[in-house]
C-alpha positions as CSV (number, residue, x, y, z in Angstrom):
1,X,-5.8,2.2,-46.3
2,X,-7.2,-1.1,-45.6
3,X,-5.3,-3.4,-43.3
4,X,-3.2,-7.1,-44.2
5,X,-5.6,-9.9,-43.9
6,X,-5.2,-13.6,-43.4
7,X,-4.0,-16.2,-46.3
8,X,-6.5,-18.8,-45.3
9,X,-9.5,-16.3,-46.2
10,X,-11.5,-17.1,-48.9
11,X,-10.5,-16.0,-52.4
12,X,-13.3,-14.8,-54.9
13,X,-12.5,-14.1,-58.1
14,X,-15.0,-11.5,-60.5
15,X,-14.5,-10.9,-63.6
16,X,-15.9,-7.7,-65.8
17,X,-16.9,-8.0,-69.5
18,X,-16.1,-4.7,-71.7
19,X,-19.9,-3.4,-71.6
20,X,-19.5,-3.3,-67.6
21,X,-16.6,-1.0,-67.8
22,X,-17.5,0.5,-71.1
23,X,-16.7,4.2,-69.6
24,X,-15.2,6.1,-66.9
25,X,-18.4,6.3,-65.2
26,X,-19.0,2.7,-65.1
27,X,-15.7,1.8,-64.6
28,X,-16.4,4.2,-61.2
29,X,-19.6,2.4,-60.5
30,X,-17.5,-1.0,-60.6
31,X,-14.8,0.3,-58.0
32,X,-18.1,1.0,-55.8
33,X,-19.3,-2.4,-55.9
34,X,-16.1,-3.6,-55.3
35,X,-15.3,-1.5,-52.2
36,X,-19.1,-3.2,-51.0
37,X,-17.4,-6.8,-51.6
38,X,-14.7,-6.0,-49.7
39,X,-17.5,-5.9,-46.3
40,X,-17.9,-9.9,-47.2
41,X,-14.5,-11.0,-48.6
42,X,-11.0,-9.6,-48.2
43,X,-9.7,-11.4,-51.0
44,X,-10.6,-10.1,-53.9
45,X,-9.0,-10.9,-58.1
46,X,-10.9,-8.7,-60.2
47,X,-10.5,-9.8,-64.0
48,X,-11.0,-7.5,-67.0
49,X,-12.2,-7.1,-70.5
50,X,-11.0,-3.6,-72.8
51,X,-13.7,-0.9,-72.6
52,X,-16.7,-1.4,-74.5
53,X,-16.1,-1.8,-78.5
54,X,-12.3,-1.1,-77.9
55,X,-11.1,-4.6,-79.6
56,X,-13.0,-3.9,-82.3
57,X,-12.1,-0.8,-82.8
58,X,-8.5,-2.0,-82.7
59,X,-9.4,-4.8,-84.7
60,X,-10.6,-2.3,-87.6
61,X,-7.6,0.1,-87.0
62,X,-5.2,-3.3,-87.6
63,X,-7.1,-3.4,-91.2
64,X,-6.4,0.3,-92.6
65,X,-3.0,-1.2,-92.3
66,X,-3.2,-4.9,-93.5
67,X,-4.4,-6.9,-95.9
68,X,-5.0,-9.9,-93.4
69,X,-4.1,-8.6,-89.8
70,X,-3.2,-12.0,-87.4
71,X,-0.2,-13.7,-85.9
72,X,1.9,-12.1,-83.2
73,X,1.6,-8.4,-83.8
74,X,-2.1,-8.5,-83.7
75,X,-1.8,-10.1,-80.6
76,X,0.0,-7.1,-79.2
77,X,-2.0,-4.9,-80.5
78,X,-5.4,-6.3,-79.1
79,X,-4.0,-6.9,-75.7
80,X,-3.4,-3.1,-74.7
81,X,-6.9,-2.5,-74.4
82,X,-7.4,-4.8,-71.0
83,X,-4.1,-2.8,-69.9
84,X,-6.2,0.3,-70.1
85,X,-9.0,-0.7,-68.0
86,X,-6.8,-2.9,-65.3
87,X,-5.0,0.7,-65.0
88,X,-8.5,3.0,-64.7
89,X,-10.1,0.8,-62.0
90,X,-6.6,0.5,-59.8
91,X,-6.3,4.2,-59.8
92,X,-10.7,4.4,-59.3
93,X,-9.7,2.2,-56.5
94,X,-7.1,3.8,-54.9
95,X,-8.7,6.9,-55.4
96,X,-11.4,5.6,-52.5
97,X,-8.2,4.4,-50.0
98,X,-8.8,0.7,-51.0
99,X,-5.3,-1.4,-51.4
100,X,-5.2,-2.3,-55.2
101,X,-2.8,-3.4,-57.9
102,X,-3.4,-4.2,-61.4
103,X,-1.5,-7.0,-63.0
104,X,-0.9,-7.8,-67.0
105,X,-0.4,-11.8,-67.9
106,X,3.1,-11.7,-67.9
107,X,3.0,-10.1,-64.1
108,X,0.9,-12.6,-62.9
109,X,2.4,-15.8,-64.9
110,X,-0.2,-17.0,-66.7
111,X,1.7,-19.3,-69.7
112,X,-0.2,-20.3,-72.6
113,X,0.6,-22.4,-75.8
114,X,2.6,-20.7,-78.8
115,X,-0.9,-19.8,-81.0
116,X,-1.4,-16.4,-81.7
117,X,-5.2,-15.6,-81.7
118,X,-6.2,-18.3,-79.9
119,X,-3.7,-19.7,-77.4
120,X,-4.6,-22.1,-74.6
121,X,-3.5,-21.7,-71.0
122,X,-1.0,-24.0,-70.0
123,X,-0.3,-23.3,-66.3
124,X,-0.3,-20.2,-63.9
125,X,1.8,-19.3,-61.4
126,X,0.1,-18.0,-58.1
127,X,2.9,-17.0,-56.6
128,X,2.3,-12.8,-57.0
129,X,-1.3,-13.2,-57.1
130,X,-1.6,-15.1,-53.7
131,X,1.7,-12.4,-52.3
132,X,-0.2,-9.2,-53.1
133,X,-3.8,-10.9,-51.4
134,X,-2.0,-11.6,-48.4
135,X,-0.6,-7.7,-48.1
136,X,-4.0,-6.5,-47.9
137,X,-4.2,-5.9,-52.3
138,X,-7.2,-6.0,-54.1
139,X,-5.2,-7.8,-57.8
140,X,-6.9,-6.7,-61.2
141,X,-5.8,-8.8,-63.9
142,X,-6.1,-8.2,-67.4
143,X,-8.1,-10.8,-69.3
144,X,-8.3,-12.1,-72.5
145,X,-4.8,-12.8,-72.8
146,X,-0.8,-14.7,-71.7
147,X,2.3,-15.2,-72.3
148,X,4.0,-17.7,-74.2
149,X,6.8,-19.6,-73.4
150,X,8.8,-17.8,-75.6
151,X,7.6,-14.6,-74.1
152,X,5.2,-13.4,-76.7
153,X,1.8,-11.9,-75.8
154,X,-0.9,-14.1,-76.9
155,X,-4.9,-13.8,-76.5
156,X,-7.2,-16.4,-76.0
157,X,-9.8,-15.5,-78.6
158,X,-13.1,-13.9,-78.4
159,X,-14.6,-14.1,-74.9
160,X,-10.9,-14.7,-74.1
161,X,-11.7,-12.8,-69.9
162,X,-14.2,-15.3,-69.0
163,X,-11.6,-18.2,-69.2
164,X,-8.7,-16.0,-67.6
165,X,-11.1,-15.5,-64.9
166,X,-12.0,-19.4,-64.9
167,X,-8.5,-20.4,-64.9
168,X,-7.8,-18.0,-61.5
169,X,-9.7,-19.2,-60.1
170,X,-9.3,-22.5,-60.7
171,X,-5.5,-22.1,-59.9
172,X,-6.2,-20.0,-56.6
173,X,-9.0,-22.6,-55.4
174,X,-11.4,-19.7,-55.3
175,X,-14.9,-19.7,-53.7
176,X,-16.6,-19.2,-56.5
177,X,-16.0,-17.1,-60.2
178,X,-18.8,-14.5,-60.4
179,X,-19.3,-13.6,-64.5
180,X,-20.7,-10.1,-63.7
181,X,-22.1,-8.9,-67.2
182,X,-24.8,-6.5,-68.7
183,X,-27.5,-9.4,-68.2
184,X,-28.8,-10.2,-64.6
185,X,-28.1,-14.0,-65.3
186,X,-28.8,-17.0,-67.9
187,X,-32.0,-17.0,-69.2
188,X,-34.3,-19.6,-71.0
189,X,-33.1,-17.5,-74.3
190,X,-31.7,-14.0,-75.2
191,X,-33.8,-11.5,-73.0
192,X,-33.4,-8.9,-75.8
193,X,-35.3,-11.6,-78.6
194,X,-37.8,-12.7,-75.9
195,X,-39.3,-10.5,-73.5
196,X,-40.5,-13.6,-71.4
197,X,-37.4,-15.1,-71.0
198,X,-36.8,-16.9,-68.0
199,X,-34.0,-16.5,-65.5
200,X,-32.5,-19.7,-64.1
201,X,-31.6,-19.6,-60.3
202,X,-29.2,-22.9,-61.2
203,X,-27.8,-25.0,-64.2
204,X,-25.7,-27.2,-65.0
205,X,-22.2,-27.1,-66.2
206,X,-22.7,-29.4,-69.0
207,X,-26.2,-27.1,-69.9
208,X,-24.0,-23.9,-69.2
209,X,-21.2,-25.6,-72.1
210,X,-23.8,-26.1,-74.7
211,X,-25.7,-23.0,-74.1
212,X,-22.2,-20.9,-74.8
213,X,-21.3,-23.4,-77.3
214,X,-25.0,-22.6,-79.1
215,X,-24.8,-19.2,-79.4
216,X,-25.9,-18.2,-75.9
217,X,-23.0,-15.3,-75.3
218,X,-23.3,-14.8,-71.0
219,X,-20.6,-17.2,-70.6
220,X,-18.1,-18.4,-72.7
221,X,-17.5,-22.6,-73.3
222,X,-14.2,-23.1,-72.4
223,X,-14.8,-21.3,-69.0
224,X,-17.6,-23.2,-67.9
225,X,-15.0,-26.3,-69.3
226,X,-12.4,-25.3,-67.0
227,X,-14.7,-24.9,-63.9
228,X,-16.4,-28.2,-64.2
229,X,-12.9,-29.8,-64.6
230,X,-12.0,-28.2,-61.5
231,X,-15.3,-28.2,-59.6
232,X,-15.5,-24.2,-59.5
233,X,-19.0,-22.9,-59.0
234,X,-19.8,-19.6,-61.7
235,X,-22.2,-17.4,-60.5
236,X,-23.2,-15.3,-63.8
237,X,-25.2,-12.0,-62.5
238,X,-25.2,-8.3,-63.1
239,X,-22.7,-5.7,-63.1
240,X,-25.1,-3.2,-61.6
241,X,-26.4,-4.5,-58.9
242,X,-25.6,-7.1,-56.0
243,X,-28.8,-9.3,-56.7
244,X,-28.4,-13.2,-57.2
245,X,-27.5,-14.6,-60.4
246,X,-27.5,-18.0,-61.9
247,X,-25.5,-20.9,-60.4
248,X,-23.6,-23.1,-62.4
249,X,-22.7,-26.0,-61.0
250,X,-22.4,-29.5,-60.7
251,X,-25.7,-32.1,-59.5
252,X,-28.3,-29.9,-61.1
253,X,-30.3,-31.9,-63.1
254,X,-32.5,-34.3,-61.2
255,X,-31.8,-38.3,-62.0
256,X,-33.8,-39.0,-65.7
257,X,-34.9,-35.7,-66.1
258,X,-35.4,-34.4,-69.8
259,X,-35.8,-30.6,-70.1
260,X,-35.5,-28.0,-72.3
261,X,-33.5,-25.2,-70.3
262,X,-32.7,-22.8,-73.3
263,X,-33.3,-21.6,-76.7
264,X,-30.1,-20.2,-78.5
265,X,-29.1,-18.3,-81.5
266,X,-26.4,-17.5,-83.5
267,X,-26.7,-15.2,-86.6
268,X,-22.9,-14.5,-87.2
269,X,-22.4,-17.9,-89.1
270,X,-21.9,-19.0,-92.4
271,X,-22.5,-22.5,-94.7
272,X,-20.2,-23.6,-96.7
273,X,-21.1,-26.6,-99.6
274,X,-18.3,-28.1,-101.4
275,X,-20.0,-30.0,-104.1
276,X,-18.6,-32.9,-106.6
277,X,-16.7,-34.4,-103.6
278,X,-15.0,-38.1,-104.3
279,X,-16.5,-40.6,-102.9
280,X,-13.8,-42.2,-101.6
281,X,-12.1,-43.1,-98.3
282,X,-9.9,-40.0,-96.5
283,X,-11.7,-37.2,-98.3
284,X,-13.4,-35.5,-95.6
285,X,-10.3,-36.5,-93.4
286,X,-8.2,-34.7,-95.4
287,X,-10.8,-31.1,-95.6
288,X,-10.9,-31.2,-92.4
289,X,-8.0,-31.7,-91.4
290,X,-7.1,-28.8,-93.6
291,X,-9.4,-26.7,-91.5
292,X,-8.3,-27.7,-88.6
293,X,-4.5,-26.5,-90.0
294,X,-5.9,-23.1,-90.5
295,X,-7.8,-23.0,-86.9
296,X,-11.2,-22.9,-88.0
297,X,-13.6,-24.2,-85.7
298,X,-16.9,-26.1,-87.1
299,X,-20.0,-26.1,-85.8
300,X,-21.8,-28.6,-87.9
301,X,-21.4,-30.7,-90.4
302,X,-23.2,-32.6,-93.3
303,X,-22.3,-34.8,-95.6
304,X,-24.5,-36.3,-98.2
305,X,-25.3,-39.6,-99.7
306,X,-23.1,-40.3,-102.5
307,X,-24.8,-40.6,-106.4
308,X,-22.1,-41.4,-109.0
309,X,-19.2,-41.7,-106.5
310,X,-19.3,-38.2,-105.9
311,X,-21.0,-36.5,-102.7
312,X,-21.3,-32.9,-100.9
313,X,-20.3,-32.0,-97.6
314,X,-21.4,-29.1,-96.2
315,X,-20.8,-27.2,-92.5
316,X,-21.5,-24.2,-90.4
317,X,-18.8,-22.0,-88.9
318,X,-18.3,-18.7,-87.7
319,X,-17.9,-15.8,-89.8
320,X,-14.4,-15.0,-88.6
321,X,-13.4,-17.9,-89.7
322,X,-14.6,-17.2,-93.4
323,X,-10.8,-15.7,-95.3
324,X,-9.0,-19.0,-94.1
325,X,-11.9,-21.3,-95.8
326,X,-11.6,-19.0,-98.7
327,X,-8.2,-19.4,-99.1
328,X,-8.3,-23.2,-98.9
329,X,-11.0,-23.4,-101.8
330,X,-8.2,-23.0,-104.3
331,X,-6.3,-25.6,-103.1
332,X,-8.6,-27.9,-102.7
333,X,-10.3,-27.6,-106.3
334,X,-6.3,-28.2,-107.5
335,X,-6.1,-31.4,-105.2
336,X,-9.2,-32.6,-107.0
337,X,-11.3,-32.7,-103.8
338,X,-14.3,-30.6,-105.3
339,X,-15.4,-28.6,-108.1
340,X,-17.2,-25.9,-106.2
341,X,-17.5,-24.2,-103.2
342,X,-21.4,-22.5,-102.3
343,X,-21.1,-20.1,-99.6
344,X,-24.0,-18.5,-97.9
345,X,-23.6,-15.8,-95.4
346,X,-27.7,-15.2,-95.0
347,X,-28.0,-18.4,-92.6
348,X,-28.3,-18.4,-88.7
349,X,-28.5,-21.1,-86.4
350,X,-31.1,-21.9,-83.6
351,X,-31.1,-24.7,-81.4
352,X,-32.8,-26.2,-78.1
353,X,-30.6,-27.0,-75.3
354,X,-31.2,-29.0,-72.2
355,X,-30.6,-32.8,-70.5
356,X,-31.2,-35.9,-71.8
357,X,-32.9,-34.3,-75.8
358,X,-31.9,-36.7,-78.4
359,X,-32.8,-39.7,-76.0
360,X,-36.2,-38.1,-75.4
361,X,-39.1,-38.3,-78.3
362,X,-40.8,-35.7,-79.1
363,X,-38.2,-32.4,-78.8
364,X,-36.9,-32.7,-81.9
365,X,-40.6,-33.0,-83.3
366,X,-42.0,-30.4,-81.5
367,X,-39.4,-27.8,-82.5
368,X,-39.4,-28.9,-86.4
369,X,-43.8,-28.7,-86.1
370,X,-43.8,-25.1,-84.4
371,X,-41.1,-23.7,-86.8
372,X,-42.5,-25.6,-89.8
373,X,-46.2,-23.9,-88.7
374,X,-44.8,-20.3,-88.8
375,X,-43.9,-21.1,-92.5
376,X,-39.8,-21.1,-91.7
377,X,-37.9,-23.5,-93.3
378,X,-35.2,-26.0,-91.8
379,X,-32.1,-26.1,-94.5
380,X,-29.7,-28.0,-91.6
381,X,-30.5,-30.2,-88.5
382,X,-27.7,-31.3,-86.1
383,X,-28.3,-33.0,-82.7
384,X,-26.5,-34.2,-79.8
385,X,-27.6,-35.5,-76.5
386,X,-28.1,-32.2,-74.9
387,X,-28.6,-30.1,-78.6
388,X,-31.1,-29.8,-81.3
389,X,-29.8,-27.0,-84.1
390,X,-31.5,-26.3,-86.7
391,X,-30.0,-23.8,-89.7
392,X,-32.3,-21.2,-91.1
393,X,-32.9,-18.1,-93.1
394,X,-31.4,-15.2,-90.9
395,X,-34.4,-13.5,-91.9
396,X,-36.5,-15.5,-90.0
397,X,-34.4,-15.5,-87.0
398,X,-35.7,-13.7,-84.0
399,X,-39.5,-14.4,-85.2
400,X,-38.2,-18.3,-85.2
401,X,-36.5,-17.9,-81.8
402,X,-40.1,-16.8,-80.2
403,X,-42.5,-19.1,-82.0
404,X,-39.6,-22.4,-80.0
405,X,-39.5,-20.7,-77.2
406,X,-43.3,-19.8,-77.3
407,X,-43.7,-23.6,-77.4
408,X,-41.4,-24.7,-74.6
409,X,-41.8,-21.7,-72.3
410,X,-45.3,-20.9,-72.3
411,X,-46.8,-17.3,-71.1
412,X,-47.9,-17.8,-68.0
413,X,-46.7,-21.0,-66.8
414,X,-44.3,-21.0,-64.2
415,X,-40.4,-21.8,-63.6
């Protein structure tokens, strides 16, 4: 067994998505990287996803029971997946001699808020972590999910283990989080759309933010939210292999700089157009605000002039969040606030990511010209000062995501 180390030794923290420990051999390949990590650092949390397509799989068991599976139970029931794998690699572990322990949310005290599906951590107490470090113990938390204060299980939503492992090591003042994924970093865009994608050595965390937040799926937002609030560098690299990664950090983007650094996509998205809308103040406060009620997150949003007093808003969320807008349709055609809801399931979003875009002329008009040329047509445009998106046939997708990257990220030209 490996000997008690120092407390003032550097903490690291890793954390393992479900593809890396998708089976018992790679969950075995994992414990060997780990036992090489313990030759640089002694300190070592070790966050986890569920194997593979496990949530899913429990997520589509939960509906061969229920109508409309949420709330508390189906918390419970998604979070004994990470349990499974925190178990696997502590015994793989042990198996090779190595000091190890695995540790569920409530173990390890991370709190969170009361909402089920989508809670918030709220604090974490280091106390058993920091205990079991300083005896020598490798600590393998599950991810994804907390306790609330009224000790229910909770889970943090979808890409719910990045920001346990953000918040550990925020908590723990870690070196560093590593991301360690299927992907051997961020790239320009999605290596499996664009076989000349680029890999960037370093971003930023304000890039990294609106790169997840676009569709980009190494890293999710509110990790790269916590670790920029906390100064934490990420290192996003591969599971497989001890290569370098991409840095995310902070001072990455030179003084005046405007660059495109990515070009994301998101095909699991829907528009929704609720037409005949009053024209009249506290409308759209009052749809939204109904949205937000139900948890539904929007990605964009569009309201149109007005032509008889009454107008259209339309906006782009996620396809999970479909059943609650369809439930509020009703009510809102009673309240008078519409006289139709259009939804389209057949749209996808792209967008062009970087520093300094809206402020910059010419982006915009060089992504509109490039997809306009390859005959794909823009229904939506939404910008921000690091974000272009654009909405599109999902058809066209992946041919739309090469012709803009094609144009930013030529063959041949250099990084």
């Amino acid at each position: 067994m490996k000997e008690s180390v120092e407390s003032d030794r550097p903490i690291l923290v890793q954390k393992y998505g479900g593809s890396s420990v998708g089976s018992a051999e790679r969950i075995l390949l994992i414990a060997d990287r780990i036992e090489q990590n313990l030759c640089e650092t002694t300190r070592l949390v070790v966050v986890l996803s569920a194997m593979g397509k496990t949530t899913d799989e429990l997520v589509s068991l939960a509906n061969e029971v229920s109508d409309r599976p949420t709330g508390r139970e189906m918390d419970l029931l998604l979070a004994t997946g990470e349990q499974v794998t925190v178990s696997l690699l502590g015994l793989a572990l042990q198996n090779r001699g190595i000091l190890a322990i695995s540790l569920t949310a409530l173990q390890c005290g991370i709190r969170t808020d009361g909402v089920f599906n989508e809670a918030r951590i709220k604090s974490i107490d280091t106390a058993r972590i920091k205990s079991e470090l300083d005896s020598g113990r490798v600590v393998i938390v599950t991810g994804f999910q907390g306790i609330s204060e009224a000790n229910d299980v909770t889970t943090l939503g979808r890409g719910g283990s990045d920001i346990t492992g953000a918040a550990l090591a925020a908590a723990l003042g870690a070196e560093s989080c590593e991301i360690c994924t299927d992907v051997d970093g961020v790239f320009s865009a999605d290596p499996s759309r664009v076989s000349n994608a680029r890999q960037w050595p370093k971003i930023s965390y304000e890039e990294a933010i609106e790169m997840a937040s676009s569709g980009a799926k190494v890293l999710h937002p509110r990790a790269a939210e916590i670790c920029m609030e906390y100064e934490v560098p990420i290192h996003v690299r591969s599971s497989f292999h001890q290569e370098q990664g991409t840095w995310i950090g902070g001072g990455a983007i030179p003084m005046e700089r405007a660059e495109v650094v990515g070009v994301t996509s998101d095909a699991k998205v829907a528009k929704i157009t609720l037409l005949n809308v009053p024209d009249q103040p506290g409308v759209a406060a009052r749809v939204f605000d109904d949205l937000a009620r139900a948890g539904v997150n929007i990605r964009l949003i569009i309201q149109s002039a007005s032509s008889e007093n009454r107008a259209r808003i339309t906006f782009i969320l996620d396809l999970e969040f479909l059943t609650p807008v369809q439930d509020l349709v009703g009510h809102w055609e009673t309240e008078g606030l519409m006289s139709e809801c259009v939804i389209e399931n057949d749209v996808a979003k792209i967008s062009i990511v970087g520093s300094r875009l809206a402020s910059t002329p010419g982006l915009a008009a060089r992504m509109f010209t490039v997809l306009a040329g390859a005959g794909i047509n823009i229904d939506c445009i939404s910008s921000s000062e690091m974000k272009v998106a654009c909405v599109i046939s999902s058809d066209r997708l992946d041919e739309a995501v090469r012709t803009v990257h094609e144009e930013f990220f030529p063959v041949g030209e250099r990084v």
